[in-house]
Each structure stands twice: as C-alpha cells, then as structure tokens.
C-alpha positions in Angstrom: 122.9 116.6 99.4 119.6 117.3 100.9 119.3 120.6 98.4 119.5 117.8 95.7 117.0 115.3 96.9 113.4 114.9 94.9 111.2 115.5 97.5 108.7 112.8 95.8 110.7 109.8 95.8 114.0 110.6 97.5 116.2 110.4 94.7 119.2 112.6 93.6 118.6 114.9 90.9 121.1 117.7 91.1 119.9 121.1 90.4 116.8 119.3 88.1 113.5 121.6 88.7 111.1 118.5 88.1 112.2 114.6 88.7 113.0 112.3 85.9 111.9 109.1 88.1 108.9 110.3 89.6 108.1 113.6 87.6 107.5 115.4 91.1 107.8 119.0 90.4 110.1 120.8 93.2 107.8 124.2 92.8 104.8 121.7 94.5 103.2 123.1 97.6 102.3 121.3 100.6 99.4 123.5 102.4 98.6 123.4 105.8 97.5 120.9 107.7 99.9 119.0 106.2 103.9 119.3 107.3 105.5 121.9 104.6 108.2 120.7 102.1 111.5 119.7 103.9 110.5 120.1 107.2 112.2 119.2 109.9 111.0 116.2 112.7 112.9 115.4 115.4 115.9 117.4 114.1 116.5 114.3 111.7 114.3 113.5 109.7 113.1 115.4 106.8 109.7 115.7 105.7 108.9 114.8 102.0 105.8 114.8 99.7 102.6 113.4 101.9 101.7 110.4 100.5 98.2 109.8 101.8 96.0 111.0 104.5 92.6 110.0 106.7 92.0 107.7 109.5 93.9 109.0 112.6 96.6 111.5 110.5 98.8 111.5 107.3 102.0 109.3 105.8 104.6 111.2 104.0 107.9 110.0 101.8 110.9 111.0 104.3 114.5 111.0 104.5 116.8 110.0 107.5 119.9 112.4 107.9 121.8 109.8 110.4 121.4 106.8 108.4 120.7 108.4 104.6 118.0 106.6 103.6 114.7 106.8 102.8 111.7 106.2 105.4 108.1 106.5 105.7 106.5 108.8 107.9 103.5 108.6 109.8 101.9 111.9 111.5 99.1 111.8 114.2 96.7 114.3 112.9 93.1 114.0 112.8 92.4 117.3 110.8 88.9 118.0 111.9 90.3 118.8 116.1 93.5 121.0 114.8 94.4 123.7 113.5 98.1 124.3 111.6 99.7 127.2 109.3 102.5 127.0 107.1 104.6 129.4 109.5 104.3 127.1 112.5 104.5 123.6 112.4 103.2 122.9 116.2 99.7 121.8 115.9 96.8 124.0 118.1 94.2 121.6 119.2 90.4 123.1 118.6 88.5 124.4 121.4 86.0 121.0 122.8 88.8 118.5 120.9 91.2 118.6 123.9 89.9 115.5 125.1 89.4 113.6 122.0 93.1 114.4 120.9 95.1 113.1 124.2 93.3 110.0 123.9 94.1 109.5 120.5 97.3 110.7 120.9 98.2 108.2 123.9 96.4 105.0 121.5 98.9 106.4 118.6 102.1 106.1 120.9 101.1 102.6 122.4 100.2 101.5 118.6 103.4 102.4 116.9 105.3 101.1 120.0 104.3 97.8 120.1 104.2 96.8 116.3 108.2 98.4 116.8 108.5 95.2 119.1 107.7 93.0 115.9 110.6 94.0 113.6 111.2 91.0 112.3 108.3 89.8 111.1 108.2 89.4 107.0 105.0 91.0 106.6 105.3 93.7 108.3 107.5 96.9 107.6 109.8 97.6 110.6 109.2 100.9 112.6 112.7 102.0 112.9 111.6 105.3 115.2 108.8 107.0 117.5 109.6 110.6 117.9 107.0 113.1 120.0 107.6 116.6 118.1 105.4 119.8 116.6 102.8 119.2 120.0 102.0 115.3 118.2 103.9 112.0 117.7 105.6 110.3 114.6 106.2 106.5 113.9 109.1 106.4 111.5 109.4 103.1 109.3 111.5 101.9 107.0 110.6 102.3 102.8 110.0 99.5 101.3 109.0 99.4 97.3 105.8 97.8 97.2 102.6 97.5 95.0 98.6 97.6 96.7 97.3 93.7 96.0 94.5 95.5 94.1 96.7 97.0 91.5 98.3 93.5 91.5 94.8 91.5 91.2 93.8 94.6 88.4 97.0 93.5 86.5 96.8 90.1 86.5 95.6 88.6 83.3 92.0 87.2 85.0 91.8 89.4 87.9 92.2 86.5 90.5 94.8 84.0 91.6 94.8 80.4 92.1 94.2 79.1 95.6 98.0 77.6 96.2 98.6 81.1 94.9 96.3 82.8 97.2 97.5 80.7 100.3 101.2 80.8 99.4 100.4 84.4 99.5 98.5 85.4 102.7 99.5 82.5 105.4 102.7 84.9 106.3 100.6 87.4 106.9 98.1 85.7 108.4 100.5 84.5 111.2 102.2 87.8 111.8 98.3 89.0 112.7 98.4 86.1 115.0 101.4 87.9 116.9 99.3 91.1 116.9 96.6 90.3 118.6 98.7 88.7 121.2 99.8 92.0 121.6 96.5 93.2 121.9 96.8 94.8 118.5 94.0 94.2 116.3 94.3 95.8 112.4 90.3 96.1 111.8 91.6 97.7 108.1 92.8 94.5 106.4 92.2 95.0 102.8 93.6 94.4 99.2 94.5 98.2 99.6 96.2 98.0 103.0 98.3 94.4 101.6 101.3 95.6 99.7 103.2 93.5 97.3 107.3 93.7 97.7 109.5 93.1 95.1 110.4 90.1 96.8 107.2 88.4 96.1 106.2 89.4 99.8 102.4 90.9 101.2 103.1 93.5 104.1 100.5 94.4 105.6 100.7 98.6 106.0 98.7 101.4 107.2 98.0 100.6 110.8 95.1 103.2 112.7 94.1 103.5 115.9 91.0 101.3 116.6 88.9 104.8 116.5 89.7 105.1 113.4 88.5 102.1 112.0 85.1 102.3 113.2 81.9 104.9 112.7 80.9 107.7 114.8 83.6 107.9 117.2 85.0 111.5 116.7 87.9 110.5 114.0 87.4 110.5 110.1 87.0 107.3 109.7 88.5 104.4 107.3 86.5 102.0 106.3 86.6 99.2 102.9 83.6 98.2 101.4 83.3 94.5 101.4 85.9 93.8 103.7 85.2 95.7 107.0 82.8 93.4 109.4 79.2 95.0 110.4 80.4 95.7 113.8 82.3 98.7 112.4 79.5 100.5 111.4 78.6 101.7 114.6 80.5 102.8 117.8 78.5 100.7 119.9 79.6 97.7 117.9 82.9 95.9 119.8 86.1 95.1 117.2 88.6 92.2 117.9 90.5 89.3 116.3 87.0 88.7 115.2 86.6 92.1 113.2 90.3 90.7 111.2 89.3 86.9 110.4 86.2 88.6 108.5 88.8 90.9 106.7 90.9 88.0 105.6 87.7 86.0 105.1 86.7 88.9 102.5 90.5 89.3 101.2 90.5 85.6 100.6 87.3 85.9 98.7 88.2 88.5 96.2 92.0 87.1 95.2 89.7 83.9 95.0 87.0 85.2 92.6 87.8 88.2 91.5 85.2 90.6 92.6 84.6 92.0 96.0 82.2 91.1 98.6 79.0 92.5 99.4 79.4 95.0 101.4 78.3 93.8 105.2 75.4 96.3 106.2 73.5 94.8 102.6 74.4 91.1 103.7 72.7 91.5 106.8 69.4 91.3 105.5 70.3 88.7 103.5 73.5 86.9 104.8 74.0 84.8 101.6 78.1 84.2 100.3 77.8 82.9 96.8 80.5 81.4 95.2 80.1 81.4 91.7 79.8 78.0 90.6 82.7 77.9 88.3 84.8 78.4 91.1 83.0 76.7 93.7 83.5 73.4 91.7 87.3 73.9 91.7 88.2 75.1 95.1 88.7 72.5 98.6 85.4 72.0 99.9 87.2 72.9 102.8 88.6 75.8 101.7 85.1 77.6 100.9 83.7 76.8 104.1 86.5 78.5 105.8 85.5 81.6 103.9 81.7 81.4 104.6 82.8 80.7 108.5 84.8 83.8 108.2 82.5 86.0 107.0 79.7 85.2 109.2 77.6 88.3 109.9 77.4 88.2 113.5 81.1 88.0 115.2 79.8 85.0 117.6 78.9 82.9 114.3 82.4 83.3 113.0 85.5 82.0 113.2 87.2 82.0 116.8 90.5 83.3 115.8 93.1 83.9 112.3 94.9 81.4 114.0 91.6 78.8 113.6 91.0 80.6 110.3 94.6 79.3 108.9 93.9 75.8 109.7 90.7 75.9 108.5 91.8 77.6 105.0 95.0 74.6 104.9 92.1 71.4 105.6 94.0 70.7 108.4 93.5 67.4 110.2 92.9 68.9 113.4 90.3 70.9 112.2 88.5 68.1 110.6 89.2 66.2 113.6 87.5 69.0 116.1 84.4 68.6 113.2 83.7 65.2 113.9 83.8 65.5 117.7 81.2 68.6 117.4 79.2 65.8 115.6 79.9 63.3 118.3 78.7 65.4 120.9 76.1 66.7 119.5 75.2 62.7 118.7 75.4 61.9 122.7 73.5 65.2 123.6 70.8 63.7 121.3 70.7 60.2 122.7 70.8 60.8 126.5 69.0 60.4 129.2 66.4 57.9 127.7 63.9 58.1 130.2 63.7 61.6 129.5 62.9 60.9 126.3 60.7 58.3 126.5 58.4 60.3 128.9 58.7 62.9 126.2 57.3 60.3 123.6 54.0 59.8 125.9 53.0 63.3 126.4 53.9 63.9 122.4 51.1 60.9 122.1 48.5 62.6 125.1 48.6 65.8 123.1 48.6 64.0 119.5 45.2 62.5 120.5 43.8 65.6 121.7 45.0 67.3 118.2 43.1 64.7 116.3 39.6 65.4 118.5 40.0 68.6 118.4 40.9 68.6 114.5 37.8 66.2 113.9 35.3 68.9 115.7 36.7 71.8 113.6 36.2 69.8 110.9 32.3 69.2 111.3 31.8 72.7 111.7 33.9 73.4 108.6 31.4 71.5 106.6 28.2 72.8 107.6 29.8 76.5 107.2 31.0 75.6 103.3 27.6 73.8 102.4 25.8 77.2 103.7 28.2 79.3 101.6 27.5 77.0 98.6 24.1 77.3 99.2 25.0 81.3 98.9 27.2 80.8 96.0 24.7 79.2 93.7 21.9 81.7 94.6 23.9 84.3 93.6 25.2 82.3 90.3 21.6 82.0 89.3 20.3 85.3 89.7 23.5 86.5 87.7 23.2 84.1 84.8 19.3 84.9 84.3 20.3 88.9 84.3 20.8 90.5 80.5 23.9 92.3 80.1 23.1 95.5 79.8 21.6 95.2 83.9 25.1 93.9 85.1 27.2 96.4 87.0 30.3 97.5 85.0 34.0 96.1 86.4 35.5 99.4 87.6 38.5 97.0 88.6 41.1 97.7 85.9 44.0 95.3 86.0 46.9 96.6 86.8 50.8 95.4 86.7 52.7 95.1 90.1 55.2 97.8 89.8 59.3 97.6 91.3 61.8 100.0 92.0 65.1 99.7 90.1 68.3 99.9 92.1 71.3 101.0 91.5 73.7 97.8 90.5 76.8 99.3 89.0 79.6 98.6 90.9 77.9 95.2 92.3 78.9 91.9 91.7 76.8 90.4 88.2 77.1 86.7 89.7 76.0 88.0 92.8 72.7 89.1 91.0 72.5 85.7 89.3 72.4 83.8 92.5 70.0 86.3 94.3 66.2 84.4 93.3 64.6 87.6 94.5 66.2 90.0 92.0 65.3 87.2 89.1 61.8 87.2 89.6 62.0 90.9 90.0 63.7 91.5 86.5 64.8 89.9 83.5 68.2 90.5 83.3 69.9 91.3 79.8 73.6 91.2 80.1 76.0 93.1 77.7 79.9 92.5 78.6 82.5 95.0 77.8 86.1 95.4 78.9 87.2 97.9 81.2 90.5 99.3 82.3 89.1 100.5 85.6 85.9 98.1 86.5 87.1 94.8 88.1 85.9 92.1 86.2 82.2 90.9 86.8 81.2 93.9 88.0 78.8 95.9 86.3 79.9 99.4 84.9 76.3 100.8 84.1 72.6 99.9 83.8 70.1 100.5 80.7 67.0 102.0 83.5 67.8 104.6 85.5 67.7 104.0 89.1 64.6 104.8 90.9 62.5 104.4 88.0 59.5 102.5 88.5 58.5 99.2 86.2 56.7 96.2 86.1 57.5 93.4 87.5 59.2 91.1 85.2 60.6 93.6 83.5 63.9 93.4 80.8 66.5 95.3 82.5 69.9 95.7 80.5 72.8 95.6 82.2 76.9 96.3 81.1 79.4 93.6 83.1 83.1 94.4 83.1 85.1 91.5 81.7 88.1 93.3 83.3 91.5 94.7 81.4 91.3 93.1 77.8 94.2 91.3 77.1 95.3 91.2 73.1 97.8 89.2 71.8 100.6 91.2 69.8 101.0 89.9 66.1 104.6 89.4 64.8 104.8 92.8 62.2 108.2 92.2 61.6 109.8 92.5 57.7 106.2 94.8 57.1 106.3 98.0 56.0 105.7 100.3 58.7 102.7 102.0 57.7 101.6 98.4 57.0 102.5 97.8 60.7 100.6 100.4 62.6 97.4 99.7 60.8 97.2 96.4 61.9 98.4 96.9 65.5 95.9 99.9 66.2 92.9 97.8 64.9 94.2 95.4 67.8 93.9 98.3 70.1 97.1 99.3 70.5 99.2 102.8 70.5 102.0 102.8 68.3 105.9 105.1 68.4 107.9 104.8 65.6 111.6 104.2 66.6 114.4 104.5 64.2 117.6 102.5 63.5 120.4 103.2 61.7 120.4 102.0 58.3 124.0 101.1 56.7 122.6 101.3 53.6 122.3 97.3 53.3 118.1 97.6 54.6 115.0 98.7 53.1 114.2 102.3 54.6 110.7 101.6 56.7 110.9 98.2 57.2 109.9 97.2 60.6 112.6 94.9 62.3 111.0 94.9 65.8 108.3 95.6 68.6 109.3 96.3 72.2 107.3 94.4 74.2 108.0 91.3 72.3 105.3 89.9 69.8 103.8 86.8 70.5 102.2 87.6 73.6 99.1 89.0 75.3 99.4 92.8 76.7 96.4 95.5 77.8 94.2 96.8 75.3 96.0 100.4 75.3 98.9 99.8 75.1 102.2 101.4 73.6 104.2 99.8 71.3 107.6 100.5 70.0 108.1 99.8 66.8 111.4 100.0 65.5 112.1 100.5 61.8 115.3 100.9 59.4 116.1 104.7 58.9 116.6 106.1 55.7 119.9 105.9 54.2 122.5 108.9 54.7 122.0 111.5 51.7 126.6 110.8 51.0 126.4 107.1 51.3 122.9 107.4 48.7 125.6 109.7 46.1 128.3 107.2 46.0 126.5 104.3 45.5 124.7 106.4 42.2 128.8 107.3 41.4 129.8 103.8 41.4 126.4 102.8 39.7 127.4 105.1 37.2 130.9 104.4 36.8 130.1 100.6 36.0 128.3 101.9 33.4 131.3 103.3 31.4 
C-alpha cells in the first residue's frame, strides 16, 4: 500500500506518477537537510513531503504503518548547527554547536512531552508519539484538516469578524493556553498564522517551538510575527512568559477585530499609541477595547496579569468590573489618609507659595528695567535705519528656505493608522487612492506615489494606494442569453469564464446558456471562474430526420 500512497497528502493513487488531489509529483526531491522521501522514523512511521521549516526544525506530512493513518511530523533540526546527506539520515552536529544542540534537544523532548499530557483539549492537536531516532527526536501528532485564520480572515467578505464571532472563536483557545502555562508552557508564537481553522468550526492552535526559538539572538533561526510578537522578543536579554501570550492574543484579537494588523512592537515603543479606528471603536464593548489596549501594553509590567484575567476582561465580566472599582476605592483612601499629614503639607505648600511670590515680584523689577534699556536700543537702531537710503542698507543674504522631511516607507502599514498619527499629518498631506487587492489585507497600503527616502517639504501632497481587500462582485443571472452574449458581460464584471456543454435533444436552442456554477445572484472574488453551461448543438442524424419529415409534410 505504501508504494501507492501520494507522498503530499497521503492519499491512494495507484501506480498514478503525479496526484489528482494534491497535484504532488512522485519524481519531487527532498534534499538534505531535510528527511528524504519515505523515510523511515522509528521503524513506523514514514516520512512524507516536509511541509514547513524554521524555528527549532521542520514539520513533514507522515503516515503511521501500525494505525494507517495519516500524522504530522515534527523534526528537531536547527539547520545552521548540523550537517545531513541524503545517504545518511543521522544528523552530525557542527563543530562549536555541541552545546547549543543538547540543550535544544532536551527543551524539544520536555516540550512535546508535556503538551502529549493535554490530549484532550479542543484546541489543540493531540501528540499521539515522541520517538528519539537519526541522533534527534520526533513529536508525532495526529492530521487534522485545517485552514491558517489568515487565509480565513483574507476570505471573508470584509476581512474581519464580528466580536461575538471573534470571542465565540478564541475563548477555547484561550483557556487551553491557560492549561499551558500551568504546565509551564508558554506559546510566545500566537498568531493568525499559527491558529488553524478545522472543519468543525474549531481554532487549534499549532506550531509549538522551543522558547529559543521564539526570541532574537539566541543561537536558533528564529520565528517571529510582525504585529503580534511582544517587544521582549526582540532581544535575548528580554524575559518571555504568560505575559509574552496575552500580548499575542491582545494583537490576534485586534486584527480579527479590525482587519489589519498591529504595529509592529519595536515601532510602538516610541510611540505606544493603539488606535482603534473610529468606526469600530463606536461599535465594540467599551470593555472589550480596553481589554485589548491592556493587552498590548508595551512594557510586560503594564499589561494584563494573565490570559486567564485577559478572558474576563475581553467577556465584561462582573468580577473584573468589580476588582475596577476597588482599585478606585483604594486608590480613594490612599488619597484621603492621614490628614494631619496632609494638612502639614498644606502649610509648607503656603511657606514656599509666599516665598515664590517675593521672589517672582524681585525678578520682575529687574525684568523691567532690562526691557526699557533694550527699547531704548531698539528705537535707536529703528531710527538710524529709517533715516538710511536704500541703496546704504546691507543686502538680506538670508534666503528663505522650506523645512525639508524624509519620506518613509508606508506600504504594508495600516492607512487608519496614519490617519490617527497627528505627527505624520502635519508632516504630509496625504492623498488616498483605494484599489482592491487579492493579496494586500484591506486598509493597508500597497504602494506610495514618492519614493522612500526622498526628501520634501514639509506639507507636502503625498499620494498613497490603500487596499480595500478581495473585491467582491455580485454574479448577474445570464441565464436564457446567448453564450457569447454571456461571457461579455461576465468578464466586464471581472470574471473568467469555461464554456460547459449539455446535451441537446434537439428540443433547445444550440448556445443558449442554461446555467452558471457558482450560482448567480451572489457576491464571489473578482477573478473568479465561472462555469457556464450551455445547450450543445444538435446531433448531425437527429438534424437529417427532422429535414426528412419536414420534407415529407411537404408532399
């Protein structure tokens, strides 16, 4: 059976060279460092087309001999501290990376072994097997058919969700992260990439790394997600927690929320402003946008305590709006004890105001006296300058000039980010263009008129393009047209148009369009195909005896 297996998705295909599910060729390499085609771990299970790689080693599609099924595999193998050829499988660790491995090694095992001790969890995908093989370990879990919640977001029709959507959505997972970091487990890669949608309706939350791998300068390639990893990953001295995952569902939150991604962290330090557009700021809980903007405080002390604190928050729980008001209360009776205190506060404020006031009304004399001498000065000068011709008064070698500003780069950023930010506004005049875009997320902006770098003057008109995200058309009703007819209209619409043919008995109109697959009347990508099915022309026989009994009924 194995012989007949796709290596790309697991299927069978009998002696079929390329896959008819998948379209995975069976003449595809798979180079070293990376486990050949059909290898062998743990004398079960065998090795199928690697999926993805980075971080702390690389996943591949799999297939489980005992239980003949597919699985996902999971290889430790940081690829710049080993060395791998396609005749041996057992990874050589470079010479200085000894160290560096084991220790990776030993995080991998005790990773992989305790999110096994969470199989039942919903959102997660249960590790069904560790196995220590080829000199490095495995973690063997079970496939599960999922789509990333970006492609999800990028498909939706706005490119965000609704927050009973968005909470309905992430409060399972944001529990099962609870459990985690009671294990002492602590994700540091949540992400609309790393939350996968199941068929079920379900986010799992995949791709776990060791902790080295999730942070800057510590020996391992790194994995980090714009927008959504917390500043204290950008440097190894920084110190990752629960923390580190409340700012990741603070950011996740954000973007199913408004539909464009958060600044990235190291650019909101100098300026640690969370806008929320005010479209959407007017229709979110009040409460539910201060649980983001506590989330994603800059500084891990400022933030939210735990995901646990982070859910209640996000719900409006009462017990969060009760813990509120007694922050207020003590914060009241902090103010308004111990009045002697603060009345013997009050007199020395009144000792020193007095002193102020003579010591104000001093400067003050002396003030004068040294403005009526410069006036004195002033109108000396005035005089003698008035009373000069023109042709005597030293030319103005001062020529005005502009204040000139470097343009940055904005594509890619967030266009009511820019709209909120008063610096950039006085900086530039902003002309917007919007255009749709299959690959830009919605109000992000896909390209700028000025090239970055370029010096101008303050004040300047700078033309921006915005994305307004996957257009949406809706398809017209071409049923009954003729089919040339047909495709004109539905390609000035925008989309792509295959002619499929029916049968014709001889009772239709050759070309007449009866149908479109998808069905007309609703809203699909710009792009896309459509399947137009028409009546065929009628059979050449059935065409001569119709004419023979048209003829006949002549006579």
């Amino acid at each position: 059976m194995l012989d007949t297996l796709c290596m790309g998705c697991m299927r069978e295909i009998g002696d079929a060279k390329q896959c008819p599910y998948c379209g995975f060729s069976a003449d595809t390499p798979q180079f070293a460092p990376y486990l050949p085609l059909r290898a062998l771990v743990g004398s079960r299970y065998v090795v199928g087309k690697m999926l993805s790689s980075g971080g702390d080693g690389a996943t591949y599609i799999g297939w489980d001999r005992e239980r003949k099924s597919t699985v996902i595999i999971r290889e430790f193998l940081p690829e710049q501290h080993v060395v791998r050829t396609s005749e041996d499988p057992t990874l050589r660790i470079k010479v200085g990376s000894e160290l560096l491995f084991h220790d990776g090694l030993a995080d991998f095992l005790e990773l992989w072994r305790k999110l096994a001790r969470l199989r039942g969890m919903t959102a997660m995908i249960p590790v069904l097997d560790i196995v220590e093989d080829n000199g490095t370990a495995y973690a063997i879990s079970e496939y599960v058919e999922t789509i990333s919640l970006r492609e999800f977001l990028l498909k939706s029709r706005t490119g965000y969700l609704s927050f009973e959507q968005t909470r309905t959505l992430l409060m399972p997972v944001v529990s099962t992260v609870s459990k985690l970091h009671a294990l002492g487990v602590y994700h540091c890669g949540i992400s609309p990439n790393t939350l996968r949608l199941g068929r079920d309706g379900k986010i799992r939350l995949t791709d776990f790394m060791i902790p080295a791998a999730r942070v800057l300068e510590t020996g391992f390639e790194s994995e980090l997600f714009s927008g959504y990893a917390a500043i204290e990953q950008y440097s190894r001295e920084g110190s990752v927690g629960a923390w580190t995952d409340v700012y990741a569902f603070g950011a996740v939150t954000y973007r199913m929320l408004i539909g464009s991604i958060p600044q990235e962290a190291t650019e909101r330090v100098a300026n640690d402003k969370l806008m929320i557009p005010p479209k959407f700021a007017e229709t979110l809980p009040a409460y539910a946008v201060s649980a983001i903007q506590n989330a994603m405080a800059i500084a891990p002390d400022d933030r939210t305590a735990s995901v646990d604190d982070y859910r209640e928050e996000l719900s409006g729980s009462p017990k969060v709006m009760v813990a509120r008001k007694e922050q207020v209360k003590e914060a009241v009776e902090a103010v308004t004890t111990d009045a002697e205190e603060a009345e013997r506060r009050r007199k020395e404020e009144l000792r020193r105001e007095m002193l102020r006031k003579q010591e104000q009304t001093r400067t003050l004399l002396i003030s004068f006296g040294v403005c009526l001498a410069i006036g004195l000065v002033a109108l000396g000068i005035y005089l003698f300058v008035t009373r000069t011709p023109a042709s005597e008064k030293p030319a103005d070698t001062t020529a005005a000039s502009s204040e000139l500003v470097e343009v940055p780069n904005f594509v890619g950023q967030s266009y009511s980010r820019i709209q909120a930010d008063t610096v950039l506004n006085e900086r530039f005049k902003f002309v917007v263009e919007y255009d749709y875009s299959d690959t830009v997320e919605s109000d992000l902006i896909i390209s700028q008129k000025t090239a970055e770098g370029q010096q101008v003057p303050k004040g300047s008109e700078l033309t921006i393009v915005v994305s307004r995200g996957v257009e949406y058309v809706t398809l017209p009703d071409v049923s009954g047209m003729q089919y040339d007819a047909a495709v004109q209209l539905l390609v000035s619409r925008g989309f792509k148009c295959t002619r499929v043919e029916r049968e014709n008995d001889g009772s239709h109109t050759a070309g007449i369009v009866i149908a479109t697959t998808p069905e007309a009347g609703k809203d699909y990508e710009h792009g896309r195909e459509i399947y137009i099915q028409v009546w065929g022309e009628v059979p050449t026989t059935q065409n001569d005896s119709l004419l023979g009994g048209l003829v006949g009924n002549l006579f």
